[in-house]
N, C-alpha and C positions, 0 to 999 in steps of 0.2 A: 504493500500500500504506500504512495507517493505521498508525501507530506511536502507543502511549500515552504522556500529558502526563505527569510530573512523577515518572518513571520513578526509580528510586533508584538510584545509579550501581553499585553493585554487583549488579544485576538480571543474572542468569547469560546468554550470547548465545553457549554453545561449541555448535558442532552434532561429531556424529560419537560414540563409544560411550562412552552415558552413564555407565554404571558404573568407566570408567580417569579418565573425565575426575571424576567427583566424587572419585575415593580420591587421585588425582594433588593435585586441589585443596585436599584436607584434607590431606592431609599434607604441604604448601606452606604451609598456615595456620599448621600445628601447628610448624614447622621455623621460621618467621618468628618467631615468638612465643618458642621458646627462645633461640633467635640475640639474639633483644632482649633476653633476661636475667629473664623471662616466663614464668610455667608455665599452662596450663590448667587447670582443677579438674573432675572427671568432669562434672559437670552441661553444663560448657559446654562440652565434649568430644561430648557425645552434643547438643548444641544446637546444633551447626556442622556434627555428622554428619546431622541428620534437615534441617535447612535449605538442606543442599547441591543439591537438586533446584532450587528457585527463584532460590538465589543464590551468588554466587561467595565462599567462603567466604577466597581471598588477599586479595579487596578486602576484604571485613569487617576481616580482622586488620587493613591497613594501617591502616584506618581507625580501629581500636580504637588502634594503638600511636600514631598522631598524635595520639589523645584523651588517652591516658595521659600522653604528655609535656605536653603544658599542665597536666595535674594537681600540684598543688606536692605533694603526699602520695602515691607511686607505688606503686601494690598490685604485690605479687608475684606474686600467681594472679588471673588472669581469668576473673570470673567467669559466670555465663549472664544475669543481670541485666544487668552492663553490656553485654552484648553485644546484649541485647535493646534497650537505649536507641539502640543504633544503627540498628534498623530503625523506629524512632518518627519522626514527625514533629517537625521542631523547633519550639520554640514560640515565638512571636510575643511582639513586647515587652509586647503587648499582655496576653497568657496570662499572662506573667510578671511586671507589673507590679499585674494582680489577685492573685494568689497572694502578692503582698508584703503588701498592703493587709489580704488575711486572717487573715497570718501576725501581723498587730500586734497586741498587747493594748492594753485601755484604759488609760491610764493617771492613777490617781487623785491629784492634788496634795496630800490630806490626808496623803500617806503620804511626800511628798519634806521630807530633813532639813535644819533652814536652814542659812546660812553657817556661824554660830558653832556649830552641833553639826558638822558638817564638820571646823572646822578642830578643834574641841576631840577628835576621833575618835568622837565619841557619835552617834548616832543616835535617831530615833522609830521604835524596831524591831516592824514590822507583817509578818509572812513573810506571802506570798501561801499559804505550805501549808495557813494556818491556815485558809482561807476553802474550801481542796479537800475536797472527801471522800474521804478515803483507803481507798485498794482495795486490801488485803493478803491474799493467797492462798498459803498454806503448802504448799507445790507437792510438799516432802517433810519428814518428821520423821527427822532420823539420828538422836535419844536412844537410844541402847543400841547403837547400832552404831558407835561410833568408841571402842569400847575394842580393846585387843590384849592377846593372852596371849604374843606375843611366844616363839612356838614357831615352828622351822624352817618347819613345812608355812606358817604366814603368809605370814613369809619370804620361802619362794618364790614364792606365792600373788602378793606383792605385784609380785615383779621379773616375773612371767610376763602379767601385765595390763598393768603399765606398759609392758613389750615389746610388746604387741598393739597397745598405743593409738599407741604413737609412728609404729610400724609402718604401720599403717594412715594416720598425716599423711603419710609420706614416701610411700605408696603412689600419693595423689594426686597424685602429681606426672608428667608423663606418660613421661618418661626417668627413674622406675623402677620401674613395673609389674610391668617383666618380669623383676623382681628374683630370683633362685632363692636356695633355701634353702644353707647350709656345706656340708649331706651331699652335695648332688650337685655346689658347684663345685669339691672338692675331688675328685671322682672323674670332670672333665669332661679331656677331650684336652689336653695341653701349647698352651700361646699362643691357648688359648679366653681369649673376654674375656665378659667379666659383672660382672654387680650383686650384691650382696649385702648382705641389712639386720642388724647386727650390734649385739652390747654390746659396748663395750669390758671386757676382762678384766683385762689388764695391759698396759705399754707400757713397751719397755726400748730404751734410745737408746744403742748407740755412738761414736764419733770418724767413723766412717763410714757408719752405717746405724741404723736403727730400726726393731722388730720390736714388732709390735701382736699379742698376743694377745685371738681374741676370739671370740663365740659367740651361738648361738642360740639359740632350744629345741629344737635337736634335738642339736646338734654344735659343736665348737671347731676354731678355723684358725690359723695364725701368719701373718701379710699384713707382708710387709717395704716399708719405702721408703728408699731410697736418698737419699742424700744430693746425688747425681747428679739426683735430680728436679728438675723444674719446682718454683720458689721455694716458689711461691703453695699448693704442693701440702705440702711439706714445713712450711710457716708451720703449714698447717690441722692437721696431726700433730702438731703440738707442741702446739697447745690443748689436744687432745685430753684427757679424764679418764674415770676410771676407772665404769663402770657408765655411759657417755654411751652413746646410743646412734644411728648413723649409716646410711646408706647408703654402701659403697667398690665402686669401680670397679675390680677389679683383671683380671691374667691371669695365668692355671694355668702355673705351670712345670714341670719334666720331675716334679719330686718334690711332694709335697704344700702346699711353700710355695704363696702366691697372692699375686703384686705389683702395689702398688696404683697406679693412674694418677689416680684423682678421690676425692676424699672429699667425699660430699653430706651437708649437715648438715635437721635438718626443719626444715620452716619453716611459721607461723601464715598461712592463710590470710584473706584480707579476706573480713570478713562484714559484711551491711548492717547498721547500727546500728537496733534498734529503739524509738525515740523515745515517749514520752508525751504524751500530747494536752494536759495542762495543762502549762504554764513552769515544775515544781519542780523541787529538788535534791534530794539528799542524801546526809547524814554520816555515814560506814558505821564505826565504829569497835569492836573488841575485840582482844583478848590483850594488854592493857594490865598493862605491870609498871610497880610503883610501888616495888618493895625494892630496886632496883640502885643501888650509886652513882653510876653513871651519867645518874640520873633526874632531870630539870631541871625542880623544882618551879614554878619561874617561868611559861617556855612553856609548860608544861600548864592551868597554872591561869587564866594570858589565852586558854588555848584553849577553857577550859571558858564563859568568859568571852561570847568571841567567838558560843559555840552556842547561846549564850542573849538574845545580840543586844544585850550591855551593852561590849563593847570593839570598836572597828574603826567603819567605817563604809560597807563592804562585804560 
């Protein structure tokens, strides 16, 4: 019996019913990956679910989470890219030592500054931008739309967007999807446990307990933690401020309180950085005050300096 060459060690070999053995092995991937302190991000949730026929998706995570730790920079959400690098071939020093070679620029010696402007801080300041052709596309104009009349309906307008959007970060994550709304954990059976994505309202601490008021857009809850909790739990309650808004893990008790066991805070998931084809930079600078006393005409004015390629020599 033939067996194929250079087979990828995570190549799927369970025989017996397909469909326990893929949902058993994604949800092994998906458990590995929290355990390690790890979220998945939809994309690559549904890129390990449609993969699972070809390949074993517990071996992929291992493999992913052995990749993550050599990284000195460790993402929090995993994403369908990197997970794609893992079923890539790896590339040869060779692959990778051309790829350097392309990656150099020329580099012209009319434009390196001698010793004595070195040591003097001065430079023969040539920007490489100067020689780009700059490609600026005004993607949107807000003129006339960043004023406010600063009437309630805004207001609310503002807190009920900014609730969707945060909402929707925490949603990504895959322990708390199944987040339910205030109105119904608060009408769910005594020592039900759930999720729920909330504002803080207020927060009132006593000698023994702390009671979080807080809400949605549909409803308000009072969620107690006890002083008797887990350290790490009760640390995260004390940060806590007023309009932040979280994911809490609590359970329904006999009366309408709800006590919490996890407080998830959102968190920015890793996006691929997308890079420019030429070597430039740039100086992004406004809301510049100049009338505070505060304001350190010196540093500004070697900074103004600096962008114009007359102070520094970097």
């Amino acid at each position: 019996m033939k067996t194929k060459k250079n087979m990828p060690s995570f190549q799927r070999k369970e025989t017996g019913n397909p469909d326990m053995i893929e949902k058993e092995k994604l949800q092994r991937a998906v458990e590995a990956a929290i355990a390690a302190g790890y979220q998945l991000n939809s994309e690559a949730f549904d890129f390990l679910s449609t993969i699972t026929v070809t390949y074993d998706p517990t071996v992929i995570m291992t493999q992913a989470l052995k990749r993550i730790e050599e990284l000195e920079e460790k993402p929090f959400f995993i994403d369908k890219i990197f997970l794609e690098t893992l079923l890539k071939p790896v590339e040869t020093s060779e692959n990778i030592e051309a790829k350097e070679k392309e990656e150099l620029q020329p580099y012209d010696e009319k434009w390196a500054p001698s010793e004595k402007q070195i040591a003097e801080g001065k430079s023969m300041f040539h920007p490489y931008a100067k020689d780009v052709e700059p490609m600026i596309n005004v993607m949107e104009d807000p003129t006339g739309k960043l004023t406010s009349n600063g009437t309630m309906e805004e207001y609310l307008q503002y807190f009920q967007d900014r609730f969707k959007r945060i909402e929707s970060l925490l949603r990504q994550r895959i322990d708390v999807r199944a987040a339910t709304p205030i109105s119904e954990a608060v009408k769910s059976p005594a020592k039900t446990k759930l999720k729920i994505i909330c504002m803080i309202a207020e927060k009132r601490e006593s000698k023994r307990n702390m009671f979080l008021t807080v809400e949605d857009l549909e409803a308000t809850a009072t969620i107690l933690v006890t002083r008797s909790a887990r350290e790490e739990l009760y640390k995260k309650a004390q940060m806590l401020v007023p309009d932040q808004i979280v994911c809490i893990a609590v359970v329904k008790t006999r009366s309408n309180l709800l006590l919490a066991e996890d407080i998830i805070l959102p968190e920015i998931g890793q996006k691929p950085q997308h890079r420019a084809k030429e070597p430039v930079y740039a100086v992004l600078t406004s809301d510049i005050h100049m009338g505070s006393t505060k304001f350190n005409e010196e540093a500004f004015n070697r900074f103004i300096l600096w962008l114009n390629g007359k102070y520094g020599n970097r």
